[in-house]
MOPAC internal coordinates of N, CA, C and O (Angstrom, degrees):
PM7 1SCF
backbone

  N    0.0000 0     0.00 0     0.00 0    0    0    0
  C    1.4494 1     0.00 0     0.00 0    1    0    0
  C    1.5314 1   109.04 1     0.00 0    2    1    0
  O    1.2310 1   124.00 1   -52.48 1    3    2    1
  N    1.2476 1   109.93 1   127.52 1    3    2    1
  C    1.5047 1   102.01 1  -179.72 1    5    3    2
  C    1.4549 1   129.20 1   -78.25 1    6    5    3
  O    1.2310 1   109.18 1   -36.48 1    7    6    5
  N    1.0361 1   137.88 1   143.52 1    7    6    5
  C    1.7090 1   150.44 1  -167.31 1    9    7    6
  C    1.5281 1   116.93 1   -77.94 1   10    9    7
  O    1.2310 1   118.85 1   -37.35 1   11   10    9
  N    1.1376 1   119.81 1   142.65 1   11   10    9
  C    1.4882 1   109.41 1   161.95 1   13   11   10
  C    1.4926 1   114.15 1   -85.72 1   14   13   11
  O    1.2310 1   119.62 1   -40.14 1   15   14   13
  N    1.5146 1   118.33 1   139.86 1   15   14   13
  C    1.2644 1   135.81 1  -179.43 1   17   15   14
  C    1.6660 1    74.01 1   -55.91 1   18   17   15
  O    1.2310 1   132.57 1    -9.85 1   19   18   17
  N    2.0630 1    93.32 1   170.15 1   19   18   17
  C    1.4978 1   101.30 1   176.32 1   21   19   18
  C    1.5333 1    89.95 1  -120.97 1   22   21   19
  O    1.2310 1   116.03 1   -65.51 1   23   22   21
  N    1.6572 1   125.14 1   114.49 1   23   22   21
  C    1.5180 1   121.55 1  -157.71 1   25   23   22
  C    1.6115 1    89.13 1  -127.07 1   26   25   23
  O    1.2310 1   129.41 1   -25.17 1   27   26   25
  N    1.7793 1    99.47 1   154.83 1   27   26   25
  C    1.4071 1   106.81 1  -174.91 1   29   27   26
  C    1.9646 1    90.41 1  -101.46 1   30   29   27
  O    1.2310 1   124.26 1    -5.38 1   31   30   29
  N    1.5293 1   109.43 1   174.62 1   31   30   29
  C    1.3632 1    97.66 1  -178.71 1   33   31   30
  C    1.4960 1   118.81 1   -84.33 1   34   33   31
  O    1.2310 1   114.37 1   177.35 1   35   34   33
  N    1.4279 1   128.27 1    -2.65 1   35   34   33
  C    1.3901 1   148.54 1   146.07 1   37   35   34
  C    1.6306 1   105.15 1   -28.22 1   38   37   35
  O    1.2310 1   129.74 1   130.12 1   39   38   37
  N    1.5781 1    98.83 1   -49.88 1   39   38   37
  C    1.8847 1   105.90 1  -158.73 1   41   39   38
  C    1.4007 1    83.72 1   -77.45 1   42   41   39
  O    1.2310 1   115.54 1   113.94 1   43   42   41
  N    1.5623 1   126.06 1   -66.06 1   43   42   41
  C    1.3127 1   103.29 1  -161.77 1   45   43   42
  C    1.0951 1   138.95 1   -76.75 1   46   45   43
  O    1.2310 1   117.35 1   178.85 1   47   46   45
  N    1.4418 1   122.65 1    -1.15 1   47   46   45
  C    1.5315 1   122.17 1   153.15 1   49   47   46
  C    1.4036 1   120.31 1   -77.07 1   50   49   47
  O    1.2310 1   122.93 1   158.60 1   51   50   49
  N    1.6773 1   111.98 1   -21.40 1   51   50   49
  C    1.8014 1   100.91 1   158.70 1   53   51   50
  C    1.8671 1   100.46 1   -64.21 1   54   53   51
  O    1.2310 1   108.58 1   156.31 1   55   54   53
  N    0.5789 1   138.96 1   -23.69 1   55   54   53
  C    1.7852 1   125.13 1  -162.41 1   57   55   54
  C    1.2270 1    83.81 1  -104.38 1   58   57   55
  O    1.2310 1   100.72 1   124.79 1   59   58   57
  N    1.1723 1   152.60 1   -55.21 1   59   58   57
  C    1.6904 1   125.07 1  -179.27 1   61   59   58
  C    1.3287 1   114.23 1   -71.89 1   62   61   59
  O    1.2310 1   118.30 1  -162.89 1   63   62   61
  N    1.3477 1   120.84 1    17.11 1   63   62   61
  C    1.3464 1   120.69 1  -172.41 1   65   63   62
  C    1.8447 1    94.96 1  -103.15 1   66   65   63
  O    1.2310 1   134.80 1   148.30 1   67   66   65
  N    0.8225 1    88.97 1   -31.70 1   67   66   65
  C    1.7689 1   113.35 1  -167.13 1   69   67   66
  C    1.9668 1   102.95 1   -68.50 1   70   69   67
  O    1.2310 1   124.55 1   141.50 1   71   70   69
  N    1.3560 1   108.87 1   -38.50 1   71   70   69
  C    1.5101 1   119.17 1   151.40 1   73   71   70
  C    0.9941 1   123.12 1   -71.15 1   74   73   71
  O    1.2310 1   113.89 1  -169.78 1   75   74   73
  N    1.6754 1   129.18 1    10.22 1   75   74   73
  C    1.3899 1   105.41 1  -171.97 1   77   75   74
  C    1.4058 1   116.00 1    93.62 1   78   77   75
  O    1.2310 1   107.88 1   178.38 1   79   78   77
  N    1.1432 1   140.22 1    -1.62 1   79   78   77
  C    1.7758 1   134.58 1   166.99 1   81   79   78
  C    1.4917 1   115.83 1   -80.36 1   82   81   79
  O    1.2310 1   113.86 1   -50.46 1   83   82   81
  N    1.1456 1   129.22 1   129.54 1   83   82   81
  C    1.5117 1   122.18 1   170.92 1   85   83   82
  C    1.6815 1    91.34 1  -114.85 1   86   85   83
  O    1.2310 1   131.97 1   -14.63 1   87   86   85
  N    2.0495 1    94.49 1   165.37 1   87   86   85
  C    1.4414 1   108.90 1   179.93 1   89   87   86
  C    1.8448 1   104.56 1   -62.14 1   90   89   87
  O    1.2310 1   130.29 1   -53.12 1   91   90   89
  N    0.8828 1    97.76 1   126.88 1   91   90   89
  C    1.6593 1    88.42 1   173.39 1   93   91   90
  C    1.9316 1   121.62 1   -95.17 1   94   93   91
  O    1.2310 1   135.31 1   136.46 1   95   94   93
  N    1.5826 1    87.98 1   -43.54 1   95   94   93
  C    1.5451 1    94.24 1   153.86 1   97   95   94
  C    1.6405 1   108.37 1  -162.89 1   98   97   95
  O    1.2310 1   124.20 1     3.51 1   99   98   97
  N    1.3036 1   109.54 1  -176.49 1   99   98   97
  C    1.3057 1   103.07 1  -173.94 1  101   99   98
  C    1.8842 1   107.66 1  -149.71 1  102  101   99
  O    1.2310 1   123.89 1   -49.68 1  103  102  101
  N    1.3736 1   110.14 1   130.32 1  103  102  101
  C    1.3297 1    99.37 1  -164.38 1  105  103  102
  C    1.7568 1   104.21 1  -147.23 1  106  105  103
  O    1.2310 1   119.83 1   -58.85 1  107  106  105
  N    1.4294 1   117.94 1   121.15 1  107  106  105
  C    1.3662 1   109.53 1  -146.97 1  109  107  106
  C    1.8265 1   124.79 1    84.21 1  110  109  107
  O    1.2310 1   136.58 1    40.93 1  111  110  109
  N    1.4041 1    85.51 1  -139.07 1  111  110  109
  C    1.1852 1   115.12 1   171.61 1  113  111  110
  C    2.2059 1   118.89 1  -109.24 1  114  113  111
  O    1.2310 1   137.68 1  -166.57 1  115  114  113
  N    1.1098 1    83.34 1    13.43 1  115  114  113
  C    1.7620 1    99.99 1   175.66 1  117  115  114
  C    1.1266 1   125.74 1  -140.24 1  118  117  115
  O    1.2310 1   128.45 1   -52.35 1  119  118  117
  N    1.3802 1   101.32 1   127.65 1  119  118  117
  C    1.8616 1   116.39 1  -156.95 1  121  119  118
  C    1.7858 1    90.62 1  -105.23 1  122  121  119
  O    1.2310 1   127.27 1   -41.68 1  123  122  121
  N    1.0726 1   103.62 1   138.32 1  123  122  121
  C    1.8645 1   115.87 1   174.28 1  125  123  122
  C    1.6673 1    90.83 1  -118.06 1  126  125  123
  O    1.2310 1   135.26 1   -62.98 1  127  126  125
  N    1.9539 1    88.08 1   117.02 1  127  126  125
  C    1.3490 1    97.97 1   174.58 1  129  127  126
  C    1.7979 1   105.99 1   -88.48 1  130  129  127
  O    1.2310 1   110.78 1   -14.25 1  131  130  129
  N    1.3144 1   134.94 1   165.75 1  131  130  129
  C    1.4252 1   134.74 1   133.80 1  133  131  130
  C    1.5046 1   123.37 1  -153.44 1  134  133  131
  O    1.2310 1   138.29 1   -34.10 1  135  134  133
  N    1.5035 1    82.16 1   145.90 1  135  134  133
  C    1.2235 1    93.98 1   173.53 1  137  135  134
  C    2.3868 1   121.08 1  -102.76 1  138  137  135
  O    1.2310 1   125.40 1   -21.46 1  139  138  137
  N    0.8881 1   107.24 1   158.54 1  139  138  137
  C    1.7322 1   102.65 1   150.33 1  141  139  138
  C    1.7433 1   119.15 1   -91.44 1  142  141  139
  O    1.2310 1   139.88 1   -52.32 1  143  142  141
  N    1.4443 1    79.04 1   127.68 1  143  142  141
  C    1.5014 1    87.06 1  -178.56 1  145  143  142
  C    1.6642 1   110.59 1   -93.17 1  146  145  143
  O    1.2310 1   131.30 1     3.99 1  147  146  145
  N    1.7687 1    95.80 1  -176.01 1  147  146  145
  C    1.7123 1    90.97 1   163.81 1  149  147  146
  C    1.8213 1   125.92 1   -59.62 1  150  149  147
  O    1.2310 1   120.64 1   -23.24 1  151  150  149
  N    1.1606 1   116.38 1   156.76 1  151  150  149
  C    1.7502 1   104.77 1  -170.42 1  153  151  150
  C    1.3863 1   103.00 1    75.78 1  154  153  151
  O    1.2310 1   105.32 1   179.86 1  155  154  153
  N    1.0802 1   144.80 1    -0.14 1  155  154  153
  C    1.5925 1   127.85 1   179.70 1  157  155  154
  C    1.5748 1   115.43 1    89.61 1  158  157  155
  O    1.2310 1   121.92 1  -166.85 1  159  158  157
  N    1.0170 1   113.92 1    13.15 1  159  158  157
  C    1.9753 1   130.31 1  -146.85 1  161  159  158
  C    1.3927 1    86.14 1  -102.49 1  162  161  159
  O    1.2310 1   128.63 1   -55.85 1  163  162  161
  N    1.4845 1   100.98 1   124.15 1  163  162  161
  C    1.5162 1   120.50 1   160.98 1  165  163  162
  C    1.6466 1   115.01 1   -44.28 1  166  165  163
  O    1.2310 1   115.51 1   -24.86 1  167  166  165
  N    1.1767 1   126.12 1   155.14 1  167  166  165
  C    1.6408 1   108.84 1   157.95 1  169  167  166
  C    1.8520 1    98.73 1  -145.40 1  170  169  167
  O    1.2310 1   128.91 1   -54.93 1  171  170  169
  N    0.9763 1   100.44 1   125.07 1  171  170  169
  C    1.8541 1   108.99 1  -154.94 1  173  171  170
  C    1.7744 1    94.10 1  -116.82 1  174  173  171
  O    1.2310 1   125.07 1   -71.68 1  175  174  173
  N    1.5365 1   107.87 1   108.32 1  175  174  173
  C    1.6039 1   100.39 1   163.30 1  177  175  174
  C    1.6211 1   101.96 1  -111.76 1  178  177  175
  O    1.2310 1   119.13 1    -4.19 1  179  178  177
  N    1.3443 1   119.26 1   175.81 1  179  178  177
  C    1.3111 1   124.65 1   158.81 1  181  179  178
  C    1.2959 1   131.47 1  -138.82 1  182  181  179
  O    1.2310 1   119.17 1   -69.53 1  183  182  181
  N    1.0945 1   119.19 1   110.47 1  183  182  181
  C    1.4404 1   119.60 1  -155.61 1  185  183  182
  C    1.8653 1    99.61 1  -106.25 1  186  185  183
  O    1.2310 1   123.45 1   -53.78 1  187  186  185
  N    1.9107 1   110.98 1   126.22 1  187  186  185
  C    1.1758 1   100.82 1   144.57 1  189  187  186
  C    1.6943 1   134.28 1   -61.52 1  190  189  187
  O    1.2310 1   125.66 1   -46.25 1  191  190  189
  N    1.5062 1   106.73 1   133.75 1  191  190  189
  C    1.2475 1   119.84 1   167.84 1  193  191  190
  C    1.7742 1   138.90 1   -50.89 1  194  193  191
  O    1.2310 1   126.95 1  -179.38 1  195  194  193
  N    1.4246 1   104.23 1     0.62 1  195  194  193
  C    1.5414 1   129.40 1  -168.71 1  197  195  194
  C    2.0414 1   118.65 1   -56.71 1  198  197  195
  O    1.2310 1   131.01 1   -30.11 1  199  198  197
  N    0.9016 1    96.36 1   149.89 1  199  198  197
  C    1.8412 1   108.29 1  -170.35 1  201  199  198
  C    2.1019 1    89.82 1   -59.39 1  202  201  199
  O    1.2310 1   133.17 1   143.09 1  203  202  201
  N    1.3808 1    92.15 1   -36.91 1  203  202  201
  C    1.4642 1    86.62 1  -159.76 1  205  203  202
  C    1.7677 1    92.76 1  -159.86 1  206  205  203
  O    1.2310 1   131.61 1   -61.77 1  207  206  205
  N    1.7923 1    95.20 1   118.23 1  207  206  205
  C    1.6872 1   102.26 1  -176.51 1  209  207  206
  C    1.2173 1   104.35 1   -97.97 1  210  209  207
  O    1.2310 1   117.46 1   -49.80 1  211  210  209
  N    1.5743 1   122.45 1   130.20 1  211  210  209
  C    1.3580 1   129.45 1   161.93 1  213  211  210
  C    1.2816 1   130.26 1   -36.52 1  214  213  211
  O    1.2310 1   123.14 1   -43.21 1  215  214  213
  N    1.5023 1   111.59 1   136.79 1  215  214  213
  C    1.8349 1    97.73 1   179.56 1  217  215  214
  C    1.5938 1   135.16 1   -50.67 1  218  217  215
  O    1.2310 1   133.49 1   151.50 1  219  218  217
  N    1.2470 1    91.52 1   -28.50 1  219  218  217
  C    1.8592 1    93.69 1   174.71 1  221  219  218
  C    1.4434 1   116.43 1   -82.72 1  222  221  219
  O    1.2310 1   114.84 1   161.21 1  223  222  221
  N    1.4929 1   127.38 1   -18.79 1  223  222  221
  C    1.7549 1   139.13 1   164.40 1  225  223  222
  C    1.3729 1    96.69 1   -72.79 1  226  225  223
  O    1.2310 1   108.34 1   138.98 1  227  226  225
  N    1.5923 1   139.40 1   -41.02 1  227  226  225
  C    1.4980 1   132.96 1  -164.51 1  229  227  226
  C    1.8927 1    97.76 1   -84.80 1  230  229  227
  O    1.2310 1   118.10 1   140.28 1  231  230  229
  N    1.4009 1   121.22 1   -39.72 1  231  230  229
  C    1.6282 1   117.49 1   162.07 1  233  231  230
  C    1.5012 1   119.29 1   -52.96 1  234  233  231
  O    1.2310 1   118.03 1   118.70 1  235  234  233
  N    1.3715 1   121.36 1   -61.30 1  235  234  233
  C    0.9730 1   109.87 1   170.64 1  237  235  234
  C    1.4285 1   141.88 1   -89.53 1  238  237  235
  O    1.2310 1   121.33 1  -156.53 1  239  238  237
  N    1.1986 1   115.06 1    23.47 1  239  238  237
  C    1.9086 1   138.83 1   155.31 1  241  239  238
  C    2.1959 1    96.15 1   -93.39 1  242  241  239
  O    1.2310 1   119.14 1   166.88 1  243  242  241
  N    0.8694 1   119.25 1   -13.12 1  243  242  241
  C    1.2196 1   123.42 1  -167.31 1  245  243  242
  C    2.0265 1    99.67 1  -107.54 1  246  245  243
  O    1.2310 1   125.50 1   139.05 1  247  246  245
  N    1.4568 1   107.04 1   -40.95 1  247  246  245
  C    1.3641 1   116.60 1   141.79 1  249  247  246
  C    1.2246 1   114.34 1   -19.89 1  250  249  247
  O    1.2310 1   130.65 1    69.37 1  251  250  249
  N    0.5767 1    97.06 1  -110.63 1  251  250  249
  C    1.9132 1   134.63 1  -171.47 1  253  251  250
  C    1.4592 1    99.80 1   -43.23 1  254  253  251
  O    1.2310 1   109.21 1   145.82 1  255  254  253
  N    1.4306 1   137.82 1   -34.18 1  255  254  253
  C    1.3259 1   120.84 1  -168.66 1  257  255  254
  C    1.0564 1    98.19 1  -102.01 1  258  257  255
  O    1.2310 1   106.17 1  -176.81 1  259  258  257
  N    1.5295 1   143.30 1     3.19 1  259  258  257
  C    1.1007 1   144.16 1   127.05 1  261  259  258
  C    1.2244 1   122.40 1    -9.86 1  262  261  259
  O    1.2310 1   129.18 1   102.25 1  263  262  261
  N    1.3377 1    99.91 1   -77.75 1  263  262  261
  C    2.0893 1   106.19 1   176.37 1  265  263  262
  C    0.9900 1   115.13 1   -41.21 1  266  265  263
  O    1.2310 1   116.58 1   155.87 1  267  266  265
  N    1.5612 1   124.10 1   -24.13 1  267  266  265
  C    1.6578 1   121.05 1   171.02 1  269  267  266
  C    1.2369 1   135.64 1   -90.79 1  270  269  267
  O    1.2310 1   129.39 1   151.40 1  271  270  269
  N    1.3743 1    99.51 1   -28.60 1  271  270  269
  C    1.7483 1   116.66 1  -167.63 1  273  271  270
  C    1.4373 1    99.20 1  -126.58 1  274  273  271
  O    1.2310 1   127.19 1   -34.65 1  275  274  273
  N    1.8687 1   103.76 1   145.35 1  275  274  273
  C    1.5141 1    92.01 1   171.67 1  277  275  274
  C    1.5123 1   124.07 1   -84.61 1  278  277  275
  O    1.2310 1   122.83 1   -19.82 1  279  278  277
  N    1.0515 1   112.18 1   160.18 1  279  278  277
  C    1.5346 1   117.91 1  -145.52 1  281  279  278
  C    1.9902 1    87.90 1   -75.94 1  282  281  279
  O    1.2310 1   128.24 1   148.02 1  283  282  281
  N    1.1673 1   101.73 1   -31.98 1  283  282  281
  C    1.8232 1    97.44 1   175.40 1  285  283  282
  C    1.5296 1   118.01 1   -50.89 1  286  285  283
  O    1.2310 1   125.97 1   152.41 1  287  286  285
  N    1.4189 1   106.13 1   -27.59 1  287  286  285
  C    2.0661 1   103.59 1   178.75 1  289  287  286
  C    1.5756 1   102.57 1   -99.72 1  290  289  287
  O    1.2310 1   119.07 1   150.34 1  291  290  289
  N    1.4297 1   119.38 1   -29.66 1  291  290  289
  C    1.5597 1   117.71 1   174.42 1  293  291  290
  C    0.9489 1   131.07 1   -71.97 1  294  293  291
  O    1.2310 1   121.36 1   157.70 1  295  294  293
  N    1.6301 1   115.00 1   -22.30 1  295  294  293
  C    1.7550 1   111.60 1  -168.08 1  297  295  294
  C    1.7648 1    90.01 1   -89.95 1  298  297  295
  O    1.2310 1   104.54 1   148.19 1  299  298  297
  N    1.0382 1   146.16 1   -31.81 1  299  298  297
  C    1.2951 1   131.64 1   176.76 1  301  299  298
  C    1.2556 1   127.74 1   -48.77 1  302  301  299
  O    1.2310 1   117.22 1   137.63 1  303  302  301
  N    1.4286 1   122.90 1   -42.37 1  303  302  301
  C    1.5982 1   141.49 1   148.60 1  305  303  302
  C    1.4069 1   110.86 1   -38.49 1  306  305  303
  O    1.2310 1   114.74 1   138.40 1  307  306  305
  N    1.3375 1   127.57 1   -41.60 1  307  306  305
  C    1.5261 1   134.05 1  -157.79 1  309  307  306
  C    1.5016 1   120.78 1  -102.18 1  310  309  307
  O    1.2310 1   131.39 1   154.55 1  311  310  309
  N    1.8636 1    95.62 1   -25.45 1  311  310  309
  C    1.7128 1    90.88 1  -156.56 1  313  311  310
  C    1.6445 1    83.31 1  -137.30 1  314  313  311
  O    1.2310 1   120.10 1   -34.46 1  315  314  313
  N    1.6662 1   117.42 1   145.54 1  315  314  313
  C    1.2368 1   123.86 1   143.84 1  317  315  314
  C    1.3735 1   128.24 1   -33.22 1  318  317  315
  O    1.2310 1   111.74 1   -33.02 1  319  318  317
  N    1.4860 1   133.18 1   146.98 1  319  318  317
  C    1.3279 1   116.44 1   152.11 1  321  319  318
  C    1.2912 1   132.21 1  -108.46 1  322  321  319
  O    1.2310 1   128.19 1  -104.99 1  323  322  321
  N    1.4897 1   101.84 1    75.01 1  323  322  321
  C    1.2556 1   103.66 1  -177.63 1  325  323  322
  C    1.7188 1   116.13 1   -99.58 1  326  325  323
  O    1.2310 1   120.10 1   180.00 1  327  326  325

């Protein structure tokens, strides 16, 4: 079964950056990435800013960027291959 990398929130806005997300704003400790999608369609993630994101915040940021990206170029970033 494959593992989740252990990623700080630095890493995962470089790898959604790498699809195409820029910071859109940032407030706190949480940066709202977006991108334009196909159709003109906003695509809004938000990533905490943390040294080190918990496994259930790194699933469900991995969730969600799902709806944008296919899961064949994302799960490599996200998951071991074991």
């Amino acid at each position: 079964m494959p593992k989740l990398y252990r990623l700080s929130g630095s890493a995962v806005v470089n790898i959604l950056e790498s699809f195409g997300f820029s910071i859109h704003s940032q407030k706190g400790s949480h940066a709202k990435l977006r991108r334009i999608g196909p159709n003109s369609r906003k695509q809004t993630l938000t990533i905490p800013l943390h040294r080190e994101l918990d496994s259930g915040t790194l699933r469900a940021i991995f969730r969600q960027a799902s709806q944008y990206i296919p899961d064949d170029e994302l799960r490599p970033r996200f998951y071991t291959e074991e």
